[in-house]
N, C-alpha and C positions, 0 to 999 in steps of 0.2 A: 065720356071719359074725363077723368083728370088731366086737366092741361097745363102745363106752364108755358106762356111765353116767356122767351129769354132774349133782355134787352142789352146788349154792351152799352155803355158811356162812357165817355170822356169829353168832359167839358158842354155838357146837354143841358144845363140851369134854365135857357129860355125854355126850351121845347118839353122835359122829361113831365111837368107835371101836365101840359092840355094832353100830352099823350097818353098818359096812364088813364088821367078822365077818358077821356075816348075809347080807350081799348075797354074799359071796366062795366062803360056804357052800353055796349056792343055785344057782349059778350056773356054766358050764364055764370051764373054762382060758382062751379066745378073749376073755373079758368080763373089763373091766377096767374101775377104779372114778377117776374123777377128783374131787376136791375143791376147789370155785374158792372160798379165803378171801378175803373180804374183810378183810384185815387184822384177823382176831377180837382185842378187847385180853381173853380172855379163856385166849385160847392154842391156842386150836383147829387153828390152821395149823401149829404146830409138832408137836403132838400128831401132826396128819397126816405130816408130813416123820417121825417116826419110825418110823409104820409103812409109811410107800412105802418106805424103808432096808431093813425086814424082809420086804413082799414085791412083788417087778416088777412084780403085776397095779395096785398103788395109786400113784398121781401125784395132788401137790397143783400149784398153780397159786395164785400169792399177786398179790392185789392191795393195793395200799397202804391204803385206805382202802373205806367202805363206798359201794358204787357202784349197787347196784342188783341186783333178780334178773334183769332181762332182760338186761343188759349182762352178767350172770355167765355166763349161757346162753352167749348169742354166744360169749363168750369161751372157753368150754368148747368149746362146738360147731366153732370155729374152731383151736385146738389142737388138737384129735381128726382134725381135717382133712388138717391138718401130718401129723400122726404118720400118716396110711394108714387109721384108722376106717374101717368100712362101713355102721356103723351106730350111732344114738347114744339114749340113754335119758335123758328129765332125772326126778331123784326129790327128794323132800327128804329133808332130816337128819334130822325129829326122829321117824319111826317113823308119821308119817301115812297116809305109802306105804308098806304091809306090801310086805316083799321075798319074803314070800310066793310074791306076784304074779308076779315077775320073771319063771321057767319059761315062765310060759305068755304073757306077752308076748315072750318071745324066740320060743317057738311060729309065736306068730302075726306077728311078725316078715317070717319067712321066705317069706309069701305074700302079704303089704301093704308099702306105701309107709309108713303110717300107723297108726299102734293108742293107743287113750287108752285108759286104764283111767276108766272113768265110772261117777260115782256113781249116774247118774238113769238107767242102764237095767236093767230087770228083774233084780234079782238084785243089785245095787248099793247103795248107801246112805250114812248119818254116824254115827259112833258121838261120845255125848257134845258134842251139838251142843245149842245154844240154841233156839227156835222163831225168834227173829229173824235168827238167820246162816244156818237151814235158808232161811229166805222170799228171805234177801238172795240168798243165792247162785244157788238153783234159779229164780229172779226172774230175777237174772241172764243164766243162759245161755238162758233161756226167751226174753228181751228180744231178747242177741245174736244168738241162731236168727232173728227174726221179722224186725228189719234189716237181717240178713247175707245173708239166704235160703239159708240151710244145714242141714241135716237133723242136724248133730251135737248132741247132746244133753247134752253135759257142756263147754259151750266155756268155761269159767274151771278146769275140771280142769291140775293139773300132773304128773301122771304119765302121761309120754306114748312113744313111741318113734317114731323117724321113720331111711327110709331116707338116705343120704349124699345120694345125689341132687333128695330133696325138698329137703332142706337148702341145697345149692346152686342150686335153683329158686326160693327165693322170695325170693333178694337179701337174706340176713343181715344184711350193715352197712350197707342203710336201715332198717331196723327202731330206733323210736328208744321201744318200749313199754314199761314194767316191769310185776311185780306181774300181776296178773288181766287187764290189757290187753295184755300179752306173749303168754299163754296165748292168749289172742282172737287176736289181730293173725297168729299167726304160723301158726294154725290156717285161717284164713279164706284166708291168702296161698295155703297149700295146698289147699285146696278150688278156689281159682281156676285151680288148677294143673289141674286132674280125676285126682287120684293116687286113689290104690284106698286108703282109709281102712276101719278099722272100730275099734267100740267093744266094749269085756268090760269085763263088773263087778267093782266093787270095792268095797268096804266101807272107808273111809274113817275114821278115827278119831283126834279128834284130841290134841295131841301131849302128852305124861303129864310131861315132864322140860323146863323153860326156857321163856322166853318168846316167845308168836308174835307175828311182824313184822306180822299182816294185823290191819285193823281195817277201819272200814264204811267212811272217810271215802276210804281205799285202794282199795275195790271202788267206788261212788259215783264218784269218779274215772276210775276204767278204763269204764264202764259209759259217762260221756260222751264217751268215744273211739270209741265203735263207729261212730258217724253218718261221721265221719271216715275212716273204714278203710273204709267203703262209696263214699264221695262221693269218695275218690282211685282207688278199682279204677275208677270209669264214667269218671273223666278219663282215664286208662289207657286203656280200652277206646277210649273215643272218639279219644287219639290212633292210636291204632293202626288204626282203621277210616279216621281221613285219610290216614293212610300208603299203606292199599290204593289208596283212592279216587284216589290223587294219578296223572295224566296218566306214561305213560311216556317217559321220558329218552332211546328208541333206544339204548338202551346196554346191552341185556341184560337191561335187568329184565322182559320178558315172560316169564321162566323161570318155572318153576312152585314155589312153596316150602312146605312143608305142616308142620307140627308135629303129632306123633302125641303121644298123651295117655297116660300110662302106664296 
């Protein structure tokens, strides 16, 4: 398949260029790497525009200012659209998401709708973590699973890959999420989808070079979104069961109309 990874930055000038090496390294011809700057004042974005110059598989994507990681995504994800993608990867810049990994999420790719790399299944883990960010996070998704009612086990992970067509399923430009409730929101849309998802480990380690955007008051935040992301899928559901319910017109609608589930 045609792949994009899609990377946010702001402010990555140490780390953006061994990472692109690595991923470019790793990775076949098909797979191509995007960079959505948020206007880094640190230079990041240009750094990029030099090396998309030296090679076709690299494209930046500059935004003026800094906007967010979920609006980076979209905005990735929707460029890739444009351009013919068939598939897309969001990673980060600073070396969290070993591009290690890549291969074998491209692997598994090929027979899922959905693949995360998860820290919390067998084989998975954090390297250089706190006691309080390990409780925060795995808290976290542990929360989201139990309100979501969803079996995924790493739902604030960001290294994810998703088919074009998930992507076009769960309505992109209503997703108004960032940060750790992007990850949620957009995972859960796809579970309600019943796409064929699975989880592989990863070892998660975080970032050696620059400083990280996430703090508690950022997950704490996303974390009171979840109730939200539930309590609008059952208004969904419920309009859609008046929809069935409602009296027919003689006009045709007694036709039969079925949606098959990937």
């Amino acid at each position: 398949m045609r792949t994009l990874i899609v990377v946010p930055t702001y402010n990555e000038i140490e780390n953006i260029r061994p990472l692109i090496e690595a991923v470019l390294s790793v990775t076949p011809s098909q797979v191509e790497v995007l960079v959505v700057d948020d206007g880094s004042p640190d230079g990041t974005g240009k750094l990029v525009d030099t090396l998309a110059q030296a090679s076709p598989r690299v494209h930046v994507l500059h935004r003026s200012k800094k906007m967010g990681l979920g609006t980076a995504y979209v905005a990735g994800f929707s460029w890739g659209m444009e351009q013919g993608f068939e598939a897309f990867i969001e990673m980060d810049a600073d070396f969290s998401h070993d591009p290690k990994y890549l291969p074998r999420m491209l692997e598994l790719l090929a027979d899922h709708d959905v693949v995360m790399g998860s820290r919390y299944v067998r084989g998975g883990g954090t390297v250089n973590w706190g006691l309080g960010r390990k409780i925060l996070s795995r808290g976290g998704s542990l929360y989201a699973r139990m309100i979501l009612g969803a079996s995924i086990r790493d739902f604030t992970g960001g290294f994810n890959g998703w088919k074009r067509p998930v992507l076009e399923a769960v309505n992109l430009g209503t997703l108004r999420s960032d940060g750790y409730s992007f990850q949620i929101e957009l995972k859960y849309r796809a579970h309600l989808q019943k796409v064929r998802w699975i989880e592989f480990p990863i070892v998660f380690e975080d970032r050696k070079v620059g400083k990280s955007k996430m703090n508690r008051r950022i997950v704490l935040e996303a974390l009171g979104r979840v109730w939200g992301f539930r309590i609008n899928a059952m208004k969904a559901q419920g309009g859609a069961l008046k929809r069935l319910a409602a009296p027919c017109c003689g006009g045709g609608c007694g036709k039969s109309q079925t949606k098959s589930s990937q």
